[in-house]
Structures are given as structure tokens and as C-alpha cells.
C-alpha positions in Angstrom: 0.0 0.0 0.0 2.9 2.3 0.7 3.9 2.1 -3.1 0.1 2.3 -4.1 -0.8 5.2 -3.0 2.3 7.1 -4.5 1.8 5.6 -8.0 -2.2 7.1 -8.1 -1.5 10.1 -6.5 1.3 10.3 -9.9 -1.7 8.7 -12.3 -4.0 11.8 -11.2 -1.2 14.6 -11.9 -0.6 13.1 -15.0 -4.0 12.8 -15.8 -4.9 16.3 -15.0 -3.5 18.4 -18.2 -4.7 15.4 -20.5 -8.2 16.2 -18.8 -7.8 19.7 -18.7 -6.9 19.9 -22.4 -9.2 17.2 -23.9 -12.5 19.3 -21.8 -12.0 22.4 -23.3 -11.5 20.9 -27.4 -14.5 18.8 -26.7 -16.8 21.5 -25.8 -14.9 23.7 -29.4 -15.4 20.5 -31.5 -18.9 20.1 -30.3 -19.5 23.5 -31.9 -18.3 22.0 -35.2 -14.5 23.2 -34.6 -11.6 21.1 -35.3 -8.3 22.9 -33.5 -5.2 20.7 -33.7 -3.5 23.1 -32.2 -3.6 22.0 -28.6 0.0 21.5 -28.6 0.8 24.7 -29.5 -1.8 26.6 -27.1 -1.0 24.1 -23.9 3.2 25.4 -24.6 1.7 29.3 -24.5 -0.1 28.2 -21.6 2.5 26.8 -20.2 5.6 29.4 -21.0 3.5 32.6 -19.9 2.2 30.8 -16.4 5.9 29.8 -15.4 7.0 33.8 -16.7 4.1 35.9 -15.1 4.7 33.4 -11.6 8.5 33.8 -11.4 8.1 37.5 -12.4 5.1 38.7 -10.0 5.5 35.8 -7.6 1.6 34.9 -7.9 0.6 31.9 -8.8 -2.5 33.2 -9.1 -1.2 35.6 -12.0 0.3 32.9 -13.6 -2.7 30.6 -13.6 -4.4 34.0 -15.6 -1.5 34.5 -17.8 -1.5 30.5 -18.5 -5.3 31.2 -19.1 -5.0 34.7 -21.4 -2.1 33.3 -23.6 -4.2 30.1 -24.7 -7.2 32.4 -25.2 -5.3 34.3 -27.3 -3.7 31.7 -29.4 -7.1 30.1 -29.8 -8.2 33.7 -31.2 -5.5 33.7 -34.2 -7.0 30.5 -35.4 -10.8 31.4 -34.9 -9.8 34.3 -37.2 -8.0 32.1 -39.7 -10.6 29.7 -39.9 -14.4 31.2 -38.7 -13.8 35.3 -40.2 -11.0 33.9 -43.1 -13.1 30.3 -43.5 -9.5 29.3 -43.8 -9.0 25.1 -43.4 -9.4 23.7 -39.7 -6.8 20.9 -39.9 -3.9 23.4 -41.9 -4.7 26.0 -39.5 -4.4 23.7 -36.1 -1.6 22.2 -37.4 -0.1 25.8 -38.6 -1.1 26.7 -34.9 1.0 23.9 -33.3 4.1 24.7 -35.4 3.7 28.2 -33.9 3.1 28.0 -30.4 6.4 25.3 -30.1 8.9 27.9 -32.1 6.8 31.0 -30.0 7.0 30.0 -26.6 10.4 28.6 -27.0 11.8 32.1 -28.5 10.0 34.4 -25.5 10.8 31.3 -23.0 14.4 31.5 -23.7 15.2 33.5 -20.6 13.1 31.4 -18.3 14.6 27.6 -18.9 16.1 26.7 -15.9 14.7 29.0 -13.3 13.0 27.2 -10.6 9.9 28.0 -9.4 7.7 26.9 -6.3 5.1 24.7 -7.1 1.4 25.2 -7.1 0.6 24.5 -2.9 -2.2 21.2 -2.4 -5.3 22.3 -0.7 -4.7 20.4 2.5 -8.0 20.0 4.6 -7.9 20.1 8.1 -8.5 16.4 9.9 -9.1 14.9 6.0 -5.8 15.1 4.2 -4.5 12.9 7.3 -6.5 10.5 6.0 -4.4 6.6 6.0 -5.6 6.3 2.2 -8.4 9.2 1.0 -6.6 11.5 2.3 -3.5 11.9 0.0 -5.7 10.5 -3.1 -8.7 13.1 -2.2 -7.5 16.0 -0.8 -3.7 16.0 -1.4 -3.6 18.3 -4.7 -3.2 21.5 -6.1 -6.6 23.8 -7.2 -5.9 22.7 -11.1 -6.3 18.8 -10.4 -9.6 19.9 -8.6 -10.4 22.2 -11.5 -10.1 19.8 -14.2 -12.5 17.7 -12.1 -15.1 20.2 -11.8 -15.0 21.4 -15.3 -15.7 18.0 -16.6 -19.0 18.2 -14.4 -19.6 21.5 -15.1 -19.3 21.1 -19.3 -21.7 17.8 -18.9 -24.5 19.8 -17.4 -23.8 22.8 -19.9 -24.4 20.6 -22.5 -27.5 18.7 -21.3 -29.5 21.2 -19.1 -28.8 24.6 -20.4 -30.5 26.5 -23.5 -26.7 27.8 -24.4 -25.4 24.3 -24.3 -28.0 22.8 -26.8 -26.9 25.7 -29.3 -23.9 25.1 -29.1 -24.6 21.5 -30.2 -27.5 22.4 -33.0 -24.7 24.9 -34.5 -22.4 21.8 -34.1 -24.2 19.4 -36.0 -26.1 21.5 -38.5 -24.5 25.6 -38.8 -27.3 25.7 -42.0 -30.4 24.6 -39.6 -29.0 26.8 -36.8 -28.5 29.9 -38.7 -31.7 29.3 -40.1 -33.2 29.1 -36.4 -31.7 32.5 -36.0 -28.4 31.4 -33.5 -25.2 33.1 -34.1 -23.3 30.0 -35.5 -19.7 32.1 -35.9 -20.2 33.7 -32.4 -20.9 30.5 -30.7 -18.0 29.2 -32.3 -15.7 31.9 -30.9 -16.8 31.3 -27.9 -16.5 27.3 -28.1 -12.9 28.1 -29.7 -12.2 30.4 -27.1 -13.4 28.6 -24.3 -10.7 25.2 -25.8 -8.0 28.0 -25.7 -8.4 28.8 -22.1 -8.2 25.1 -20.9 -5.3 24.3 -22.9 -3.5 26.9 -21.4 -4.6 26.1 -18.1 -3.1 22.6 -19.2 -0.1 24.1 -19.7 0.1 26.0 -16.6 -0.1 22.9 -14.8 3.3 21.5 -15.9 5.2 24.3 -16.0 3.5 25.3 -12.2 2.9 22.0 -10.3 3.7 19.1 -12.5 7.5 19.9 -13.4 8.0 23.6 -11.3 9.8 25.0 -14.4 10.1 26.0 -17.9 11.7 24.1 -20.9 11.5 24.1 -24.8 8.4 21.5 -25.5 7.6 20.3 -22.2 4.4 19.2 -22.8 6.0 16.4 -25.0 3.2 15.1 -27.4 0.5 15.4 -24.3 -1.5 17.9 -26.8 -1.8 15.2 -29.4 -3.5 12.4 -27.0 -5.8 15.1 -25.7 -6.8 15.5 -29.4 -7.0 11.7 -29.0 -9.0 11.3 -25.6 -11.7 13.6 -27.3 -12.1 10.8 -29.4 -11.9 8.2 -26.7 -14.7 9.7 -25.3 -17.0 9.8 -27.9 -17.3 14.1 -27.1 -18.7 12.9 -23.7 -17.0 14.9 -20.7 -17.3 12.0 -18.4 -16.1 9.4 -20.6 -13.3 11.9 -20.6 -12.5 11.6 -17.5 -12.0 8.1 -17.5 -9.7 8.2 -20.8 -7.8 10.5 -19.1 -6.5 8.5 -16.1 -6.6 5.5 -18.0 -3.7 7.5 -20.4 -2.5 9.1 -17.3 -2.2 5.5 -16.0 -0.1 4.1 -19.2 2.3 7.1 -18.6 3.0 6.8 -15.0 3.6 3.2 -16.1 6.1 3.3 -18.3 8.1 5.3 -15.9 7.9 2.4 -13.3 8.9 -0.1 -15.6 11.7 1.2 -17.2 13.3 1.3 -13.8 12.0 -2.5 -13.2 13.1 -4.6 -16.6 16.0 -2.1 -17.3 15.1 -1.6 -21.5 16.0 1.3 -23.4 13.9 4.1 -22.2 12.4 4.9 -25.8 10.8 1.4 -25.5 9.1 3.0 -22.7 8.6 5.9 -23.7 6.6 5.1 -27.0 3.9 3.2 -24.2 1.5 6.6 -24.0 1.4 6.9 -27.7 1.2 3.4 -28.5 -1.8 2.8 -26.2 -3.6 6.2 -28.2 -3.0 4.4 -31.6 -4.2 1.4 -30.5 -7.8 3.2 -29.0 -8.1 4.9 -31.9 -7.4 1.6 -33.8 -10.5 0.2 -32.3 -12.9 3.2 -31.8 -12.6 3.2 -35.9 -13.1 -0.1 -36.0 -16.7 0.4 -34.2 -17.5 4.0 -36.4 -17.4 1.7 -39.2 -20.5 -0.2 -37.6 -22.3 1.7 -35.9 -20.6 5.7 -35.9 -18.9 7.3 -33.3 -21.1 10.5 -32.8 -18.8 13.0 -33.9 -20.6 16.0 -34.5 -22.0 15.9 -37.8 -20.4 19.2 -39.1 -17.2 19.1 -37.5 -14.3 21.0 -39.4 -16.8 22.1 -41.9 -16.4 26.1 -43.1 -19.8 27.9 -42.5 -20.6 30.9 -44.2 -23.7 32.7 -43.6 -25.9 32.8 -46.7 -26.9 36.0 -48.2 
């Protein structure tokens, strides 16, 4: 038990920018937004929370800079692609290209410095807990966050007016525009709203994860987030479990390269490996049945005239 507790303690941080990531593109690709870009916004994210912490000493600041900068990545591509009707998949992976040579240029200065990590929200008399205790209510505000969002997103979608606009505009724009909804604005807003969690993502391993800043941290984690979304069929909940589960394989691989003593790139390719193979077999069961993906997703909408 004392090497259990440890190893999911680990599973939930690395779970938590996976979750954090994969919440915010499902509710932009529920709008009928492809963004590929995740990689790139989750390094803004991550570069101006570790910058705006060690300069201001807030992590608080840096948790809104991490916030700002993925909002504002996310904004050069809903201009490229909702105003310019310029292609989703070009422009997300234009966008990833430019966040990893962006935030390594301003992050320069930064590699190396420390910074203290994110404090964990210990609750009196329940953090001492023998077992809940460090799994429940040892962590940080983000690994609480990325919890809450996933319930928060499930009950946007399915009890609010906004949330089933959101979806109409995602699977038809036409039939929604026709209805009268604001199919580009919504999609800011979806776009947007993916931005902000990706750079929250990234705030969390340059501020709690790995307390520092260095050229591509996030290491691929934007690409299985793009992944998970798939995983979970655009369900938040079903996110949550892909999440840990992927978490899971990662904190694995670090355990057993230590144990059998192979190369560490055998290891390493475990995380990506495991998303080929889901994706293997969720496109084996679109071809029978569909996968639910929102019936206009990546497609350019321009309002008639």
C-alpha cells in the first residue's frame, strides 16, 4: 500500500493536463470546430504561467497569464478559420508549429529557473486521512479544477438553453443559422473557451507538475488530448476516464523502465502506442455503428446571403 498510494496520487497529476486539455477541445469541437493546435496553445499556456509566476511571484497571476495566452492563441485561429473560412486541420496544425517555435523564443530567458510549485489544498483532519486523504484532498486547485469542469461542461451541454446551441450549430451551422443562433459567435466562444483550458493545461506543468520552464515540455500530451476527445466519444465523463486511464499508461512506463531495465524509448513510445491502439478500435466500431462525432465538425460555415 505504501507504493500504491504514490503511484495514483502520480496517475491523477498526469491525468490532470490530459483532462484539462481534452475538456476544453471537446466542448470547441462540439461546436463543429476542429483545433489541432492544442499542442501549441497548452506550450503558450505553459511558458506565460511559469514567466508571469516567477516574475510577479503569484501563482494566481500565472494561472491567468497561462489562461490569457491560450485564449489568445485560440483567437489567431478562430480568425484564420471562422472570419477567413481558412481550413481547420492546416490552421491547427499551422497553430501547433507556432506556439512550439513561440513559446520557446520568448521562454528563452526562463529555462532553468525554478519555481515553487502550485501549494495542495490540505483540509484540516481529511488530508490525514491513511488512504483518501493523500488521493482526495492532497492536490493542487488545477487537479480539482479539471475535475469540476468535466462536471460543469456535462451539465452545460444537457441542461442549459446555451449548451443545446452550441450542439444544433455543431451538428447542423445551416439549420442553426436558419433558427436564428449566431453560428460564428458561438464558435468563438466554443474556440475560445478550448483555448483557455489548454492553457490552463499548460500552466499545470510548468507550475505544479515539473515547477519550471523548458523548450516542448508538454511532450506530445496535446496530441493524445486530441486523441482522448475521441476516446470519449465528445462525452466529458467518458473523458475523465480516458484521461486517467492514459495518465495510467504514462506513469507506467516510468515504473517499468526502472524495473526490466530496456531502453527508455521502448518506454517511452507506451502513452502513444496505447492512443493508436484506441483509436485503432474506436474506428473499427465507427465503421459499424458511428462514433457521434458532431455531424459538421471541421466544416467552413458561411452565412448565406
Amino acid at each position: 500500500m505504501e507504493l500504491v498510494i504514490p503511484i495514483m496520487v502520480a496517475i491523477v497529476s498526469a491525468a490532470t493536463p490530459l483532462l484539462l486539455a481534452a475538456t476544453g477541445e471537446i466542448v470547441a469541437e462540439r461546436a463543429g470546430v476542429l483545433n489541432l493546435g492544442i499542442e501549441g496553445m497548452m506550450l503558450m499556456g505553459a511558458m506565460a504561467g511559469f514567466a508571469a509566476a516567477l516574475v510577479t511571484g503569484s501563482h494566481a497571476a500565472g494561472i491567468a497569464a497561462a489562461a490569457l495566452a491560450g485564449v489568445l492563441t485560440a483567437l489567431v485561429f478562430a480568425f484564420l478559420t471562422l472570419t477567413l473560412a481558412a481550413n481547420q486541420v492546416a490552421a491547427g496544425l499551422a497553430l501547433t508549429i507556432f506556439g512550439i517555435g513561440l513559446s520557446a523564443l520568448v521562454g528563452a530567458p526562463y529555462v532553468g529557473q525554478p519555481v515553487p510549485a502550485l501549494p495542495k489544498l490540505a483540509v484540516s483532519g481529511l488530508s490525514d486521512l491513511p488512504v483518501a486523504g493523500p488521493l482526495l484532498f492532497g492536490h493542487d486547485g488545477l487537479v480539482y479544477l479539471s475535475v469540476a469542469m468535466v462536471a460543469l461542461v456535462w451539465w452545460f451541454f444537457n441542461r442549459t438553453h446555451a449548451g443545446l446551441k452550441l450542439r444544433a450549430v455543431g451538428e447542423s451551422a445551416q439549420a442553426a443559422h436558419a433558427l436564428g443562433h449566431p453560428v460564428v459567435a458561438i464558435r468563438y466562444a466554443a474556440s475560445l473557451f478550448g483555448g483557455a483550458m489548454a492553457g490552463l493545461a499548460g500552466a499545470f506543468l510548468s507550475l505544479s507538475y515539473t515547477p519550471m520552464w523548458m523548450e516542448s515540455m508538454t511532450a506530445g500530451r496535446g496530441w493524445i488530448a486530441l486523441a482522448l476527445v475521441v476516446f470519449s466519444t465528445w462525452k466529458p465523463w467518458r473523458a475523465l476516464v480516458g484521461a486517467y486511464l492514459f495518465g495510467g499508461v504514462g506513469i507506467f512506463q516510468l515504473h517499468a523502465q526502472g524495473a526490466w531495465g530496456l531502453p527508455s524509448e521502448v518506454f517511452s513510445m507506451l502513452p502513444y502506442l496505447a492512443t493508436v491502439a484506441v483509436l485503432t478500435v474506436i474506428s473499427a466500431q465507427a465503421r459499424r455503428g458511428g462514433m457521434g462525432a458532431p455531424a459538421d465538425l471541421g466544416k467552413p460555415f458561411r452565412a448565406p446571403c
